[in-house]
C-alpha positions in Angstrom: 0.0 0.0 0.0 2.8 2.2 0.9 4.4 1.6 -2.2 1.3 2.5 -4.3 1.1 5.9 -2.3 4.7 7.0 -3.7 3.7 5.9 -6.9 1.2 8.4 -7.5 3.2 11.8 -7.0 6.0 10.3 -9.2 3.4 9.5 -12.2 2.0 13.1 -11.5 5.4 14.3 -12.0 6.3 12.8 -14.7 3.3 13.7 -16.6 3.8 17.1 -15.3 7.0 17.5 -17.1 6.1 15.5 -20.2 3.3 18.1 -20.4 5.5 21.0 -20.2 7.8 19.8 -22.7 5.0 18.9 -25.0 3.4 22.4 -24.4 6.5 24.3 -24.8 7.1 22.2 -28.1 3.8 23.4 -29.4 4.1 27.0 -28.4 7.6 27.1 -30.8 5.6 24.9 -33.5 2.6 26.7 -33.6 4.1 30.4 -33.6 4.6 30.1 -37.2 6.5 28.2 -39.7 10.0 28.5 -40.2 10.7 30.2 -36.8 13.2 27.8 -35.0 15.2 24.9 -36.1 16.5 22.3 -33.9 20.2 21.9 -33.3 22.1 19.2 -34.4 23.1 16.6 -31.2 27.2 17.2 -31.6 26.3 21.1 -31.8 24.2 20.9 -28.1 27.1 19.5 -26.5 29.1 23.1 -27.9 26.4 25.3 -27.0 25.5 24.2 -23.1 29.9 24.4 -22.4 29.5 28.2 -23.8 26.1 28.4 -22.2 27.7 27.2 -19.2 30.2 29.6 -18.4 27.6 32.7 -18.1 25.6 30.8 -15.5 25.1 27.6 -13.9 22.9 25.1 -16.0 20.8 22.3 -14.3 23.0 18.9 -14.6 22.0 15.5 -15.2 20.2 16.4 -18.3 20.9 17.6 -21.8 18.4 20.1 -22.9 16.5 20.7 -26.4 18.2 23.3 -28.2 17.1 25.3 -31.0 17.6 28.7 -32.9 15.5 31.2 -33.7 15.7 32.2 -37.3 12.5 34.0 -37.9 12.2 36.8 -34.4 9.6 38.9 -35.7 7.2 36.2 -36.0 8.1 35.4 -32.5 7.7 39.1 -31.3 4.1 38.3 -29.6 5.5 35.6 -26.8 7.1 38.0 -24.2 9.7 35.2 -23.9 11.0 36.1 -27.1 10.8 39.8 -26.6 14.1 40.6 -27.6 15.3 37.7 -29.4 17.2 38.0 -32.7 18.0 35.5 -35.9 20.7 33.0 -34.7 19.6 33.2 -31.0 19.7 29.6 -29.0 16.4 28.6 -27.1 18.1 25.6 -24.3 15.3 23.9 -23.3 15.6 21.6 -19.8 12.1 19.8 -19.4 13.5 18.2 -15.9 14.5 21.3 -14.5 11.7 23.6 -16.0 14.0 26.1 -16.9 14.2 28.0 -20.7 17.2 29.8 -21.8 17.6 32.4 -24.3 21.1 32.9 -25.5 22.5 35.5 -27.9 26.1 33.4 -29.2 27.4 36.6 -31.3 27.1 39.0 -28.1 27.5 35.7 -25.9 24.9 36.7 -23.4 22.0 35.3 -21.6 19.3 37.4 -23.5 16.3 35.4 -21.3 15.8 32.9 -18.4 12.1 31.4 -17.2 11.0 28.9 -15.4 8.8 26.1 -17.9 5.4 26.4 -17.0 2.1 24.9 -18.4 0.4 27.5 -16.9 1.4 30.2 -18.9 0.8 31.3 -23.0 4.5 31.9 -22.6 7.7 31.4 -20.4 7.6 34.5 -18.0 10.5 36.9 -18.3 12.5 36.9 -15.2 15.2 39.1 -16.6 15.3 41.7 -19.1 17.9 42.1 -21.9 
């Protein structure tokens, strides 16, 4: 019985965070065509070490990484606020956390927590 109590808070979370990966898939997907493309899996590996020395990234897990090549079409999501062409979305589904990163200024242009909740990953710094 005991066993079967623990049970259901792990499934929870774990639908939880498939959900917020599927939803934050979606939101990318259904801005508009042509708007991201996803990064190739020897690139990720590149882009978290340069990612990594401007703040500390959630371990244990290799996030989703894509790059915005379309902003303006983007413009509406307040995540995306002040994103440019070439700028890296690292997505971390386990950690809930979204990072915007500018690599020709190498800055963190945004960081917010994934939520379900929301239309849009809320700013929680400007840029």
């Amino acid at each position: 019985m005991k066993a079967r109590t623990l049970m259901i808070p792990m499934v929870l979370a774990l639908l939880l965070t498939a959900g917020a990966a599927f939803y934050f898939y979606q939101q990318l997907k259904e801005a508009k065509p042509d708007t991201t493309a996803v990064a190739a899996p020897e690139d990720v590996a590149k882009i978290v070490a340069k990612v990594g020395k401007l703040i500390l990234l959630p371990e244990g897990e290799v996030p989703s990484v894509a790059t915005v090549s379309n902003p303006e079409k983007l413009r509406d999501q307040p995540f995306f606020a002040h994103a440019r062409e070439g700028d890296q979305v690292l997505v971390y589904t386990t950690a809930r956390r979204v990072y915007l990163y500018d690599p020709v200024d190498n800055i963190l242009v945004n960081v917010a927590p994934l939520s379900v909740e929301a239309s849009a990953p809320s700013s929680t710094s400007g840029g």
